[in-house]
Each structure stands twice: as C-alpha cells, then as structure tokens.
C-alpha positions in Angstrom: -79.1 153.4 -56.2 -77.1 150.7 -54.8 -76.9 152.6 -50.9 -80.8 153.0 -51.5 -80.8 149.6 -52.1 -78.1 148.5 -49.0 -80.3 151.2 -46.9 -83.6 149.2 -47.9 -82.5 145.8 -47.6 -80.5 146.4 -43.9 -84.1 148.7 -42.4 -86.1 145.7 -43.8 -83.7 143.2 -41.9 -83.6 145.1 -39.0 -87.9 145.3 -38.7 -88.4 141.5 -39.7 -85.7 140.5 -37.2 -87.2 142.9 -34.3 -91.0 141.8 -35.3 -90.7 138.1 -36.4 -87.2 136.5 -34.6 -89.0 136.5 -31.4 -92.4 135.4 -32.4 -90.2 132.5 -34.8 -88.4 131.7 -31.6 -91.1 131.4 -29.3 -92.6 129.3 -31.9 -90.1 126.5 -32.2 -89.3 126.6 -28.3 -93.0 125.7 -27.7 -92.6 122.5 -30.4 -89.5 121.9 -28.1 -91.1 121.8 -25.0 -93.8 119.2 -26.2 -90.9 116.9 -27.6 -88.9 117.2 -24.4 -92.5 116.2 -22.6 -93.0 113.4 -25.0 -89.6 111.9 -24.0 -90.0 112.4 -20.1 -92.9 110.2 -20.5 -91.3 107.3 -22.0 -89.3 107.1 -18.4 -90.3 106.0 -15.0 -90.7 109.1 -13.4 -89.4 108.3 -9.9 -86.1 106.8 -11.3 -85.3 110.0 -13.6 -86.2 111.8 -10.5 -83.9 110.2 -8.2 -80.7 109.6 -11.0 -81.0 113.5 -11.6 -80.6 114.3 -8.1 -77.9 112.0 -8.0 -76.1 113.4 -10.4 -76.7 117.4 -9.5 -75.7 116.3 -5.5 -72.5 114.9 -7.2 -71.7 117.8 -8.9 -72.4 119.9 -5.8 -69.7 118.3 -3.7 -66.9 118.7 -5.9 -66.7 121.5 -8.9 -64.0 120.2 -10.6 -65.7 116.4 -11.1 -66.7 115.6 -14.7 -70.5 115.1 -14.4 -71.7 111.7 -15.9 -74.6 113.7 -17.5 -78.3 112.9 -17.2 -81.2 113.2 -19.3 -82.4 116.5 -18.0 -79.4 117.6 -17.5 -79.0 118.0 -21.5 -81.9 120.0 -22.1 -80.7 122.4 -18.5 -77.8 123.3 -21.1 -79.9 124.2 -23.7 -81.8 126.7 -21.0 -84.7 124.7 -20.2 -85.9 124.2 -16.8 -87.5 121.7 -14.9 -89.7 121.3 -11.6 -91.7 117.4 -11.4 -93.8 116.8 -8.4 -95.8 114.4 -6.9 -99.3 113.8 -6.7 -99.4 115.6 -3.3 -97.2 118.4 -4.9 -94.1 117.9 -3.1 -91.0 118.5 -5.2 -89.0 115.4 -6.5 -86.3 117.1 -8.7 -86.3 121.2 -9.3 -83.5 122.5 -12.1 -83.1 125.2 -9.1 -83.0 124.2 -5.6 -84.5 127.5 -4.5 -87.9 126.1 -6.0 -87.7 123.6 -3.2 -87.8 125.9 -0.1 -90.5 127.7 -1.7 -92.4 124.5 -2.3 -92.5 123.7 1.3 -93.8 127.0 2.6 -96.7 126.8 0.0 -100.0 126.7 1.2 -101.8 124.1 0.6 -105.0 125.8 -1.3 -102.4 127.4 -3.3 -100.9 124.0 -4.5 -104.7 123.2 -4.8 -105.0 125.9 -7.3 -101.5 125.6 -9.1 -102.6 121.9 -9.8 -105.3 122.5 -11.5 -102.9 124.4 -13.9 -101.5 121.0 -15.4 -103.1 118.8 -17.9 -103.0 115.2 -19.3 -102.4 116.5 -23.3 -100.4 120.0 -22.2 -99.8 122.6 -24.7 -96.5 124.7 -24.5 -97.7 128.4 -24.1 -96.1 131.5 -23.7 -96.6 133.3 -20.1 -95.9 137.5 -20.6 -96.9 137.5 -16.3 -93.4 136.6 -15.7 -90.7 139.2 -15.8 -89.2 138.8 -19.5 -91.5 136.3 -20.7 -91.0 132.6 -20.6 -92.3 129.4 -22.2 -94.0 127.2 -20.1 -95.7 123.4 -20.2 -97.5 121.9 -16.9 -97.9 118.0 -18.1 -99.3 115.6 -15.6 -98.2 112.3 -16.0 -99.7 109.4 -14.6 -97.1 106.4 -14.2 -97.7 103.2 -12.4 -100.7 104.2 -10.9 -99.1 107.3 -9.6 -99.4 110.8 -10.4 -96.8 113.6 -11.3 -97.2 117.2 -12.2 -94.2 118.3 -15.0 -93.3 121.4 -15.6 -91.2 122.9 -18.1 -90.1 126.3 -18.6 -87.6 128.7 -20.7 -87.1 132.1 -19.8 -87.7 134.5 -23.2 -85.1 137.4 -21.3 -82.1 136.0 -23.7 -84.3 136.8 -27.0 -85.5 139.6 -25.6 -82.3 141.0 -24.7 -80.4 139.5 -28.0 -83.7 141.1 -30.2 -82.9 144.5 -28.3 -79.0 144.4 -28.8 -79.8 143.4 -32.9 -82.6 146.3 -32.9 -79.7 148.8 -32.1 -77.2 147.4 -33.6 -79.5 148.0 -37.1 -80.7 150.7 -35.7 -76.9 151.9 -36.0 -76.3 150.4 -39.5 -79.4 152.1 -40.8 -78.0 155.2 -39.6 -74.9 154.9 -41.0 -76.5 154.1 -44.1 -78.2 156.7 -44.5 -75.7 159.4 -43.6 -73.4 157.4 -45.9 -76.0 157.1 -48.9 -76.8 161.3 -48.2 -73.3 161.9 -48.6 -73.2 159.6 -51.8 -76.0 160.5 -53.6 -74.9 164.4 -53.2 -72.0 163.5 -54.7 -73.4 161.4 -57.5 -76.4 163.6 -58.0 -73.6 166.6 -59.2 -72.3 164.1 -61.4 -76.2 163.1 -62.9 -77.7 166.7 -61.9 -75.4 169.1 -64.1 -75.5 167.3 -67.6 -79.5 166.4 -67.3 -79.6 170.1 -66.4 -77.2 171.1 -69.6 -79.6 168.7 -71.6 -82.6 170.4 -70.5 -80.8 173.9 -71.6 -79.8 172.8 -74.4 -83.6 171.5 -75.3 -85.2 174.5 -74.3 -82.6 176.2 -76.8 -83.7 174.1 -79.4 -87.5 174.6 -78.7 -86.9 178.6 -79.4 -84.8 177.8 -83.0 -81.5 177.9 -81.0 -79.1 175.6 -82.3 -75.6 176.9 -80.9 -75.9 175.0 -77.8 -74.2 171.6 -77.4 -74.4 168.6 -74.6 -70.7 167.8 -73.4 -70.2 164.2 -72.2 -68.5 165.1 -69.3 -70.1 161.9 -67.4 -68.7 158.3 -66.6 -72.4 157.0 -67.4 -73.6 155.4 -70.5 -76.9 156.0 -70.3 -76.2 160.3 -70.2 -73.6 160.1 -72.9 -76.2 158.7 -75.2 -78.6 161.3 -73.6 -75.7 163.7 -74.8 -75.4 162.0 -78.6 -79.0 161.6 -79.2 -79.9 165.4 -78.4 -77.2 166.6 -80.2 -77.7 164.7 -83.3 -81.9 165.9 -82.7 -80.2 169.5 -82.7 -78.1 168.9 -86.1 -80.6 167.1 -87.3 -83.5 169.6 -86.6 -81.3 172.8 -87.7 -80.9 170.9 -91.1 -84.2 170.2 -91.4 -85.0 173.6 -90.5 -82.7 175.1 -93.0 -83.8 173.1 -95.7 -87.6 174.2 -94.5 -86.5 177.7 -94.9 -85.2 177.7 -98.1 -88.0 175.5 -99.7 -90.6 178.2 -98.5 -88.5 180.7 -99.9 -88.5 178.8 -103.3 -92.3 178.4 -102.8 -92.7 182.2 -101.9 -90.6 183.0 -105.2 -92.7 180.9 -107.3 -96.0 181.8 -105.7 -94.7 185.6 -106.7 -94.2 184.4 -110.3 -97.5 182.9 -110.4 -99.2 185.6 -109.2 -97.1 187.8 -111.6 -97.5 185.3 -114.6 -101.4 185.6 -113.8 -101.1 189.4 -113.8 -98.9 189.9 -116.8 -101.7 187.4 -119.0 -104.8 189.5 -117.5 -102.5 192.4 -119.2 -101.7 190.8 -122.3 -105.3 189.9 -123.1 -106.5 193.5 -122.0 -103.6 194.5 -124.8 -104.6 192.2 -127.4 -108.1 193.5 -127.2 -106.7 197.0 -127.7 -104.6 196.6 -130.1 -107.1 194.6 -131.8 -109.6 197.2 -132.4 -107.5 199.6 -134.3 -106.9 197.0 -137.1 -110.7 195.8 -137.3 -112.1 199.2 -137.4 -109.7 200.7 -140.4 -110.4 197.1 -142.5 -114.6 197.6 -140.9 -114.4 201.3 -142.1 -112.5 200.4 -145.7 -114.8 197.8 -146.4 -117.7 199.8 -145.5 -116.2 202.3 -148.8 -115.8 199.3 -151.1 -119.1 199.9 -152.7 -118.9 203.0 -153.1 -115.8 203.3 -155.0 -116.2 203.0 -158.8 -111.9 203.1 -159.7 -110.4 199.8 -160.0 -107.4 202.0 -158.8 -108.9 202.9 -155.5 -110.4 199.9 -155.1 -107.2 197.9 -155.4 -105.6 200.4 -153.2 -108.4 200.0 -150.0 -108.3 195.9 -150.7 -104.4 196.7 -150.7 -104.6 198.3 -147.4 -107.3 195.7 -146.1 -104.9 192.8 -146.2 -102.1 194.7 -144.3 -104.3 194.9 -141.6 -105.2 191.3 -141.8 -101.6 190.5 -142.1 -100.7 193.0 -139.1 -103.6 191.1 -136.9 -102.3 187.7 -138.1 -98.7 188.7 -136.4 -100.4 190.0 -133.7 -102.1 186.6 -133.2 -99.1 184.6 -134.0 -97.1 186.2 -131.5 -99.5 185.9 -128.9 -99.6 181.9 -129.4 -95.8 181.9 -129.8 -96.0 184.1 -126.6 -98.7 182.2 -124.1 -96.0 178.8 -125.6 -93.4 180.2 -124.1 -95.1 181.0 -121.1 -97.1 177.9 -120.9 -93.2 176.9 -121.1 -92.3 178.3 -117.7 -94.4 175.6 -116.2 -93.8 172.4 -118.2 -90.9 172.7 -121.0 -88.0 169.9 -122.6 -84.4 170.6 -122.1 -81.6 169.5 -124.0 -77.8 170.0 -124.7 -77.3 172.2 -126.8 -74.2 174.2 -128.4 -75.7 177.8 -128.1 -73.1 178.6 -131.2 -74.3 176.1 -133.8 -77.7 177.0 -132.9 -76.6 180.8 -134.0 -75.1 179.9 -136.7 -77.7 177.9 -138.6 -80.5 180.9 -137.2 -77.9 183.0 -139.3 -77.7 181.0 -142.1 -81.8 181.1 -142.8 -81.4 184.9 -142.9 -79.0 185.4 -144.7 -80.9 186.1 -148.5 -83.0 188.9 -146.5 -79.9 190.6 -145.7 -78.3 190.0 -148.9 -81.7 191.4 -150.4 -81.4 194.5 -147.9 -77.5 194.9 -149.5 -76.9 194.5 -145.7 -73.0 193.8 -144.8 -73.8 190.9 -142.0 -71.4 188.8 -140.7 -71.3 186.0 -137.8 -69.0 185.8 -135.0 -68.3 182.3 -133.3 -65.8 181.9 -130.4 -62.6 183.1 -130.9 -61.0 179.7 -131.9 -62.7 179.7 -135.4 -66.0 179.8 -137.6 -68.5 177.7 -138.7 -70.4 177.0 -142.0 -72.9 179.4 -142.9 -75.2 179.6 -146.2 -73.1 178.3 -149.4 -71.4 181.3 -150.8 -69.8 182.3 -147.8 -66.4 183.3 -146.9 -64.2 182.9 -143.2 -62.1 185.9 -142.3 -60.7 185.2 -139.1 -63.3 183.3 -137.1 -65.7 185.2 -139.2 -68.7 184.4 -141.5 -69.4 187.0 -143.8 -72.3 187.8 -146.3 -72.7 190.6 -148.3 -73.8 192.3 -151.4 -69.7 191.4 -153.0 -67.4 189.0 -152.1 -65.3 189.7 -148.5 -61.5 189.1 -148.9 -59.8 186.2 -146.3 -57.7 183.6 -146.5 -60.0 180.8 -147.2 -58.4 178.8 -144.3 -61.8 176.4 -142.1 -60.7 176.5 -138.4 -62.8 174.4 -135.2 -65.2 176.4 -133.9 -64.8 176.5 -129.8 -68.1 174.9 -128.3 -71.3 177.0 -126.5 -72.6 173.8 -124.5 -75.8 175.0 -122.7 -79.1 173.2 -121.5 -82.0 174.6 -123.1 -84.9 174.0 -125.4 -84.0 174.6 -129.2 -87.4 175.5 -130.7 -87.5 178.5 -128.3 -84.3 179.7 -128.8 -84.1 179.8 -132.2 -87.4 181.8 -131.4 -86.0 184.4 -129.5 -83.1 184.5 -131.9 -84.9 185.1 -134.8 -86.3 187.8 -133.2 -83.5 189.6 -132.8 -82.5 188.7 -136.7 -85.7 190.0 -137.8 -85.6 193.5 -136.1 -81.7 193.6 -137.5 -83.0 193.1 -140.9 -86.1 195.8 -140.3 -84.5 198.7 -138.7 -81.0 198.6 -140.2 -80.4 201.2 -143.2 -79.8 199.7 -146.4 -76.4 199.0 -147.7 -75.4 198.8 -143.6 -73.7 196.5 -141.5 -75.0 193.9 -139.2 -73.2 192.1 -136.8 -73.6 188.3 -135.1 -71.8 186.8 -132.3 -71.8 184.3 -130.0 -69.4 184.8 -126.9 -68.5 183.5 -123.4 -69.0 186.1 -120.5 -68.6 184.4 -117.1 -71.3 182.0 -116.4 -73.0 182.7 -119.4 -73.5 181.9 -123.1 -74.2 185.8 -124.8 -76.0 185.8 -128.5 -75.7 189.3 -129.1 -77.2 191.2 -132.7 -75.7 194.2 -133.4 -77.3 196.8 -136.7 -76.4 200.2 -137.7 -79.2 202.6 -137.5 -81.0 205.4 -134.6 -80.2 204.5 -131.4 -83.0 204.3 -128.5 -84.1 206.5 -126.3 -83.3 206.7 -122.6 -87.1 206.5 -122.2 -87.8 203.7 -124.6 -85.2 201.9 -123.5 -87.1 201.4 -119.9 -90.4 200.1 -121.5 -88.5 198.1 -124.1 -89.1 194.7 -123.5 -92.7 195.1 -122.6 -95.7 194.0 -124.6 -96.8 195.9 -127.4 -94.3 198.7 -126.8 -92.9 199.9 -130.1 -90.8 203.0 -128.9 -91.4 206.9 -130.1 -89.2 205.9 -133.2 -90.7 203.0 -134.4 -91.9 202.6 -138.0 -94.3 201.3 -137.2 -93.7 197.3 -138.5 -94.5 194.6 -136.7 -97.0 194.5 -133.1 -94.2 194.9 -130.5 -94.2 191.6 -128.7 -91.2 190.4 -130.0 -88.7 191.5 -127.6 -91.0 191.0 -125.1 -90.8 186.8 -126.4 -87.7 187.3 -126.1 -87.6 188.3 -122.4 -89.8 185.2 -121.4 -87.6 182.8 -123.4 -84.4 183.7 -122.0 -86.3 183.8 -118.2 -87.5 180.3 -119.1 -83.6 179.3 -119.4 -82.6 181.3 -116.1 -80.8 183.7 -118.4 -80.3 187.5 -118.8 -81.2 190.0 -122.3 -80.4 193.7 -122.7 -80.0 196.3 -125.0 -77.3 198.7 -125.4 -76.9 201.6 -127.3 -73.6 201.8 -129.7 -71.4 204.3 -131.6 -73.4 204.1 -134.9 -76.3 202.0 -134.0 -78.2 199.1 -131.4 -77.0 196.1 -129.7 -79.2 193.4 -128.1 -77.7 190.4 -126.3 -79.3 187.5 -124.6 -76.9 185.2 -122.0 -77.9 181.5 -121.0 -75.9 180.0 -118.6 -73.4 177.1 -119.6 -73.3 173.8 -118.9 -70.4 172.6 -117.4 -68.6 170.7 -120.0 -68.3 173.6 -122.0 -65.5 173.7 -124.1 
C-alpha cells in the first residue's frame, strides 16, 4: 500500500510538474516583464541608454574589472534581454551586440512593419515562432517628446530543457517504483495471500459441517490474526451449536416417538376397555333378564350374588383405567420430590400386612443391609428384617438404622405401583406361604422387588406380561389385568426399569428408580 501510494504521489508529481511548471513559469515571467517595463519608464530613456553602454564597453575592455553594475544589467542576470530603439528604429542599447548589425541591414519597410508590433499599454505574451519559445514585450515609450520602441524578451529553452530533464528523471523514479512496488507487493501478497486463502478453506469447510479445519496466525498483521480468531471461534462456536442442534432434535424425535406411541397405546386401551366391557354387561344384562323368572330366594340370591361381582369386576376395570390415563396424563405434567424409596416400602408393607396375616402368609420386609425399619405394631427385626406371620418369628429384638434409598420421584404413584405388586403377592401366593419384600441398591438404581411362592410363568406369558389386560394362561381369573401394566408406566414415568423373574419355588417382580445422588 505504501509503494502504491509513493508510486501515485511521484507519477502525479511528475505529470503536474511536466503539464503546469511551464505554463506557472511562463505566467509569472510575463507579470515580470510588465514590472521590469514599469520601471524602465520611470527613467530618461536616452541616459539609461547611454550609462548601459557605458558600462557593457567597460566591461568589454578588460574581463577581469569589477563592473559597477547598471539597471539593466540586473535583470541581464536574471536572463532577460533587452533591445530599446529610437523613433526611427535605430538601436540605442541591445543586451547582444549582434542585434546591432542586424539592425542596420534591416529594410526599412520591415522596421515599418516591426513597429507597428509595439504598443503604448504592452502586454507580455508568449511567442512559440521562436525556436524554444520565449516571452516577449514591445512597449513604446514616449519621453520628452521623443519616442522609443522597448523590447523585452526571455528565452523559454531553459524551462523547456529543465521540464524535459524533470520529465525523465520521474519518468525514471516512476519506473523504479513500480518495478520496486511489483517486487514488494509479490512478496507481501504471499504473506496476505496464503492465510486469506487458508481462511476461505477453512470457511468453505465449515459451510459443508466440517469443523476439523483451523486458521494458523502465521501473519505479522493484526487485522488477519483477528481474521484468524474470529473464524475460528465462528467454527467452535457453530460446531457447538450444531451439536447441541443435533441432540435437541434427537430428544424431540424421541418424544415425538413417545407421543405418537402414547396416542397409539390410548386408541388401544379404549378399544380394550370396550372389550372387556361387554363381557361383564352382558352376563349381569343376561342375569337380570332371569331375575323374574326365578321363584327361589336361593337362586335369586345366588344371580344378585353373581350380578355384583360383575359390577365390582367393572368397577376395577374402571378404576384402573383412571389410575392408568393418571399415570399417563403423568408422563406429560407430574410433581417430583425426594424421596427415600425404602421408607416408602416399608409403610406400603405395613398397610398389608393384616391381608397377609389373614392369608397365614409368612411375609417379611427387607431394608438395606445396615438394618430395618418399623413396620405394623406386632412386629419383630431379625437381622435387618421385618417379619409378620401367622406366630411369632424368633430375633434378638435389637432396632438398628436403616441405610437410606434417596430417589426423586412422585409418592402417590409409587406407592401405586407398589401396591400393585403387594396385591398380586397376596392373590396368587398359596396359603400358609411365604412372601418376601426388599428394597436394595443395584448400580444406578433403587430395586423394590416382591417375591411369593406359587406357579411360576410361562415363557410365553412372560412376553405379553406387562401389557394391558393380559392375565396369562394361568390366571385365576381375579382382577382385569392392568395392573402390571400401571406399573410399567409408573416406573417409565420415573426413567426406571421393572421385570419379572421366575424363581426356585415361585415369582419375583422388581421395579428400579434411579438414585439421587446424596444417597446414603
């Protein structure tokens, strides 16, 4: 930039000089020449004529004589040039004597002519008929009744020749320039061409989801080092956003697929709860139909008998399916709390235990390791464990701490899902069995497991188990077959796990929630 700028300033020099020095100089020789006039005509003519003559005849005889120095003499320095005549044109005083000579072999209709030339107010003009130009003036003068013809001249051939000599001499300089400013802005042009070229890789990298590529300052220049910093911090800045872009669509493809599976799974249920429906309605429809026509009280009580099981079967069915479109109506907007997973267990154990002590179940509660936790009044701790049952359980009476299950979840539900599991326990276990609670730590999670003796399940049950209205080939037939499958949406409204598993003498099923993390 700077030789651009030396290259510019030096051709523009170089054209003003060539074009306006000569026309300036021309200019201000012409005011000159009227100044010198107006002086010459403050003196008497003849005298200034005859003094100068003097003076130059003096000089002529002896070089080496100081010249007194006359009035015309100063401006003959300066390069001006002086012929004054009289009024019949003869020469008085000529700068050159060679004018003289040349004066007397004129013609007389030629001095005729070159009279006419001269004027009273003369302007200075410039005369290009003369070889290299000069500036002329023809004055005539009158001066005690006598007339004089002045003329003053100055050759242009020096400002020529000194406009020529500059015109090559820039003419040089501008050359050097340039082959100096080629040679510069190669070299700087490497140094500015190859990181504007890595930043336009590097952007076109970015345009195609590329993000490996990086801008080295390798430069001495500010203004491409920030280049450098701002389009690498776009990059970082653009992957991030990018990434974060990406995984928020895949969270909004996952819950768009739960949606749309929610919305599926309720089209389902309903088309189940209509089915299921009509069974009940058309044995209580077909019973009450017989009413009338039955005359024994004992029949009669038996068909009203069987009427309100079927109402009370429906009014589970319709329970559950509220308890179920809760949870699921969960999934969507649902309070979560701290909670300690094995208190909850223990006081969902507690409520059942008279059904298992009617059932002559042997049931028993398993906190953490460390210890156990109150149950019903009545009961008994052996070794972390809470035991109820039709006799008394032998231990050593001793109340330990019970090791904390800290999760974040919402209470109501769980205990929901929990007393799910309780209540199939208490259904399906043989009488006079055992039953077994626990509450455990397994990795991430918090696992309420529900262990009873009894059949075990079927490989093929075992598949469709958690689905709505599924009671298995075994089932007894209690209950409408939701309840696992409550279960299953609660513990996916947590972000937990559930299973069943089949054991040595019986069924286990386990839900895990994960734990918070000041779990203890």
């Amino acid at each position: 930039m700077i030789v651009l700028l030396l290259t510019v300033i030096s051709g523009g020099a170089g054209i003003l000089y060539a074009y306006g020095a000569r026309a300036l100089y021309i200019s201000e020789q012409k005011k000159t020449l009227e100044e010198v006039y107006g002086l010459l005509l403050q003196e008497n003519i003849a005298e200034l004529c005859e003094r100068e003559n003097r003076l130059k005849d003096e000089a002529a005889e002896d070089e080496w004589e100081e010249l007194s120095g006359g009035l015309l003499e100063e401006y003959e320095n300066s390069n001006l040039r002086f012929r004054i005549r009289d009024e019949n044109y003869e020469l008085l005083y000529a700068t050159n004597k060679t004018a003289q000579v040349r004066s007397k072999e004129s013609a007389a209709t030629q001095n005729a002519r070159l009279m006419k030339l001269y004027s009273e107010q003369p302007k200075a003009e410039y005369d290009d008929k003369v070889s290299g130009g000069r500036v002329v003036l023809r004055g005539k003068h009158v001066w005690d009744e006598e007339t004089y013809y002045i003329l003053i001249t100055e050759s242009a051939a020096q400002i020529n020749r000194s406009t020529e000599y500059a015109q090559r001499v820039l003419l040089l300089v501008l050359m050097a320039f340039l082959v100096l400013g080629a040679f510069l802005v190669r070299i700087i042009s490497r140094g500015i061409g190859l990181p504007v070229e890595q930043a336009a890789r590097a952007a076109r990298k970015i345009a195609s989801k590329d993000f490996s590529e990086r801008v080295e300052k390798t430069t001495k220049y500010r203004e491409l080092n920030e280049l450098s910093d701002s389009i690498n911090l776009m990059s970082q800045q653009i992957q991030n956003y990018t990434r974060d872009l990406e995984t928020f669509n895949q969270l909004l493809q996952q819950e768009n697929l739960r949606r749309v599976e929610l919305e599926q799974h309720r089209k389902r249920f309903v088309n189940n709860v209509s089915h299921e429906l009509k069974t009940p309605l058309a044995i209580i429809s077909g019973q009450v139909e017989m009413l009338p026509m039955i005359h024994d009280a004992g029949k009669r009580e038996d068909y009203c008998n069987s009427v309100m099981e079927e109402i009370g079967r429906m009014n589970d069915m319709i329970q559950s399916m509220l308890q179920i479109f809760s949870v699921e109506q969960g999934l969507e907007d649902i309070s979560m709390e701290q909670l300690d997973l094995g208190q909850l267990a223990g006081e969902a154990f507690a409520e059942f235990t008279p059904l298992f002590a009617r059932q002559e179940l042997r049931a028993e509660f398993e906190g953490a390791k460390e210890g156990g936790t109150g149950g019903a009044s009545g009961d008994c701790r052996e070794n972390g464990r809470i035991c109820v049952a039709s006799g008394n359980c032998n231990g050593d009476g001793i109340r330990r701490e019970r090791k904390r299950s800290m999760i974040l979840g919402n209470k109501e539900n769980l205990r929901r899902a929990m007393n799910n599991f309780l209540m199939n326990a208490y259904r399906y276990a043989p009488k006079g069995s055992h039953v077994n609670v626990s509450v455990a730590e397994s990795g991430n999670y918090i696992i309420f497991s529900v262990y009873n003796d009894g059949s075990q399940i079927s490989e093929k049950d075992m598949e469709r188990l958690w689905d709505s209205f599924y009671q298995g080939s075994e089932s007894s037939g209690q209950g409408t077959g939701l309840g696992l499958y409550i279960v299953k949406s609660i513990v996916a409204q947590h972000g937990g796990v559930c299973g069943a598993e089949n054991q040595k003498n019986g069924v286990e099923f386990w839900f895990g929630i994960p734990k918070t993390r000041d779990t203890k």
